[in-house]
N, C-alpha and C positions, 0 to 999 in steps of 0.2 A: 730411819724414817723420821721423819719431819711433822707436827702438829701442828694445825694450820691455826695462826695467830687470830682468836677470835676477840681480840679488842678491834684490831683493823677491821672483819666481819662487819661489828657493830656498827663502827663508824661508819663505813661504807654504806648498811642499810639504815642508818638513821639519816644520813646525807641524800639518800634516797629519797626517800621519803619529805626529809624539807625541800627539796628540788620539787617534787610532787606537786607539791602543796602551793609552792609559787606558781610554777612552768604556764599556767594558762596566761596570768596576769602577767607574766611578761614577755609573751609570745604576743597578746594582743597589744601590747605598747610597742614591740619592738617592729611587728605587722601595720602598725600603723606611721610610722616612722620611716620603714623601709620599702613598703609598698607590697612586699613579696616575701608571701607562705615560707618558700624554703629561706631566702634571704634570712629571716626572723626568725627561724629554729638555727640560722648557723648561729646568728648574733645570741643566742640567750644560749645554745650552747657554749661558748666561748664567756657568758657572763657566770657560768655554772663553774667553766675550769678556773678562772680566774676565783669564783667563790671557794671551791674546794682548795686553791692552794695558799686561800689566808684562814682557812676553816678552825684555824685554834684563835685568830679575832672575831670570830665571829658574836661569842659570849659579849664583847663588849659594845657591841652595836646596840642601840638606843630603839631604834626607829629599822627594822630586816626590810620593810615593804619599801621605806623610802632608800634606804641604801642601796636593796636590789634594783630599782627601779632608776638611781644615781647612774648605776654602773651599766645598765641597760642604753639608757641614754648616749652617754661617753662609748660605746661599745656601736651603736648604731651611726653614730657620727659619724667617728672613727673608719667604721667600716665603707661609709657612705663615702668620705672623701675619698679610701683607697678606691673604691670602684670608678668613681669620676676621674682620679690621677687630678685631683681639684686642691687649692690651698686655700682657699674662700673658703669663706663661712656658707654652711648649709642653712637655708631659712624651712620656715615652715611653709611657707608657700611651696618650694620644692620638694617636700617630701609629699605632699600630694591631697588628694580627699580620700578619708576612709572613715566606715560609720564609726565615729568616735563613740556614737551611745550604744551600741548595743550591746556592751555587757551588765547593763543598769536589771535590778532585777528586786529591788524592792518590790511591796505590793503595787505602793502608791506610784513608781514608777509603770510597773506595768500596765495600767490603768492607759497610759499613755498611746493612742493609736502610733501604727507603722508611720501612717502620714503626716501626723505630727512631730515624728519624731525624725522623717527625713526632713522636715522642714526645720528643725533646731538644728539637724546637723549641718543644712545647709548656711543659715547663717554662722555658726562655730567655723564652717572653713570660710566664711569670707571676713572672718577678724582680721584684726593686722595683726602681720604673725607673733611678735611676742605676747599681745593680748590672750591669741590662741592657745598658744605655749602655756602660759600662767593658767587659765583656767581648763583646761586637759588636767593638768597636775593638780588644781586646787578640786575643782568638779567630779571630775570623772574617775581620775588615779587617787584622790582624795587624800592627798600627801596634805601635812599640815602647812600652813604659811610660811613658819619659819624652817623650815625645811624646804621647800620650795627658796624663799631667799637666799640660803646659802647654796641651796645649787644652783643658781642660775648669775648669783651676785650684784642680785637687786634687794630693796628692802620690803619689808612687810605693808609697808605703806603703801608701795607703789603695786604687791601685789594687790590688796583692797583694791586700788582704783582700776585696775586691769578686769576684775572680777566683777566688779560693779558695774562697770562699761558691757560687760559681756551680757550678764543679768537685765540690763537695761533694753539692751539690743536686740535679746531674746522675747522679754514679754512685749517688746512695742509691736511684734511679729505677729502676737495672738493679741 
């Protein structure tokens, strides 16, 4: 009879548990991206197998929220073009409108009426889409700049002026 390897156990229910702990935040990014509830649970499952089978690099990642969130991205693209049978670039205009803000939950954000807040999201989906891009990830996913820069492979600078632009576009609105 065989005793069952309780290091594996471990690992398993600790992976558990960090999966947990992200899964909402990136079901809502990948739901946003992909338009569709199930679409977004295959893509973040598929970002979980691909996390579990580099799960002894994981120690050396800097930044888990913006990694996972790397690979969320690349994963819903990816996926997006299989579905289309497309070799273009997916923009953000094509993945669609979805309430970007509602998982905001500060106090001071919730202060913020329904109406108000469809109206920032409506102007957020009429950026031009890498402006959108940039500030989703600086705003809302709250990845830092230089994080954002190397995954999109623009600079820090050019993120400032994307966020600026946004910021500007929004309060001329109120």
């Amino acid at each position: 009879m065989q005793l069952p390897n309780h290091r594996v156990d471990v690992n398993e229910r600790s992976f558990k548990r960090f999966a947990e702990s992200y899964t909402n935040d990136l079901l809502h990014y990948a739901r946003y991206l992909a338009h569709s509830k199930e679409e977004a649970e295959e893509i973040v499952s598929d970002v979980f197998l691909e996390v579990w089978q580099n799960r002894e690099k994981i120690s050396e990642i800097q930044n888990i929220k913006a990694w996972l969130l790397t690979i969320t991205h690349n994963k819903a693209i990816s996926y997006l073009r299989k579905k289309d049978s497309s070799t273009s670039p997916i923009s953000w205009d094509e993945l669609g409108e979805c309430a970007i803000l509602d998982n905001l939950q500060t106090p001071d954000e919730q202060l913020i009426s329904q109406e108000e807040m469809a109206r920032i999201n409506r102007i957020i989906n009429k950026l031009p889409p890498r402006c959108k891009e940039v500030f989703v990830l600086a705003k809302i996913e709250r990845l830092p700049y230089k994080e954002i820069a190397g995954m999109l492979g623009i600079s820090v600078k050019t993120i400032n002026i994307h966020v600026a632009k946004a910021l500007e576009l929004i309060s001329e609105a109120f």
